[in-house]
N, C-alpha and C positions, 0 to 999 in steps of 0.2 A: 858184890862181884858184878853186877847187874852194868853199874855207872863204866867202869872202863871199856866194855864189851859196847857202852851205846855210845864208848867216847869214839872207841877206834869204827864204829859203824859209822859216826857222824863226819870225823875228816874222811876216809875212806868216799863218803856220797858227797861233801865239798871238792875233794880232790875231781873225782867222777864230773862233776857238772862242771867244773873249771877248766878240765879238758873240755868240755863237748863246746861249751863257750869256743874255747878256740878253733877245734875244728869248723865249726860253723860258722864263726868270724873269717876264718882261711875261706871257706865254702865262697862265703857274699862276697866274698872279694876278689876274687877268681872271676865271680859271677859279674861285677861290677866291671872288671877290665876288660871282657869278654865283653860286653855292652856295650865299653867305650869305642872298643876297637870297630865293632861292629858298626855303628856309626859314624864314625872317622870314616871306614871304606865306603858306608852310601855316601856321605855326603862328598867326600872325593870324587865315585864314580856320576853322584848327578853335577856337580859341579864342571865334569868335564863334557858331560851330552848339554850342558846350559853353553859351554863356552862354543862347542861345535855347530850348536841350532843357532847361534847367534851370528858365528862366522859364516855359517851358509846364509842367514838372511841378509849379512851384509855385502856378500857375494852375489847375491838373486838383484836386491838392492841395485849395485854398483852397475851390472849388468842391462838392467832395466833401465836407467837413466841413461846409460849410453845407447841405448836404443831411442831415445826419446830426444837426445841431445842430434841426433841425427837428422838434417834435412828430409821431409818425407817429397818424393816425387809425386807430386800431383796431377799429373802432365797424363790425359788417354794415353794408353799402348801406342795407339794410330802414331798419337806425337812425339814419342820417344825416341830419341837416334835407334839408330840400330846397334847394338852389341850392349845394350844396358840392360 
């Protein structure tokens, strides 16, 4: 009478670990999308401070060269018209 009592103990603890398999399969994988996502939103949010520090130095840049594109007055104060 021994063997039936250790057959239904033994599906009984297959059954048991076959669930927990899945829960814990569910778990990692929750875990894993949870990850993805998490990454997807940094690299989103640095991707957008990469493109914003790149359009202000193309800004400062553009800026700067029209400053430089500019004739500079050489001329003493003394020599300068009046109203410049």
């Amino acid at each position: 009478m021994a063997a039936p009592s250790s057959e239904a103990r033994a599906r009984a603890e297959a059954t048991f670990k076959k669930e927990e398999r899945a829960r814990e399969g569910a778990q990692a994988m929750m875990e894993y999308q949870a990850n993805t996502r998490r990454i997807r939103e940094k690299t989103a949010r640095l991707r957008a401070l990469r493109l914003a520090n790149e359009a202000a130095a193309r800004a400062a840049h553009v800026a700067t060269s029209r400053q430089l594109d500019r004739p500079q007055d050489t001329r003493r104060p003394a020599d300068r018209p009046k109203g410049s």
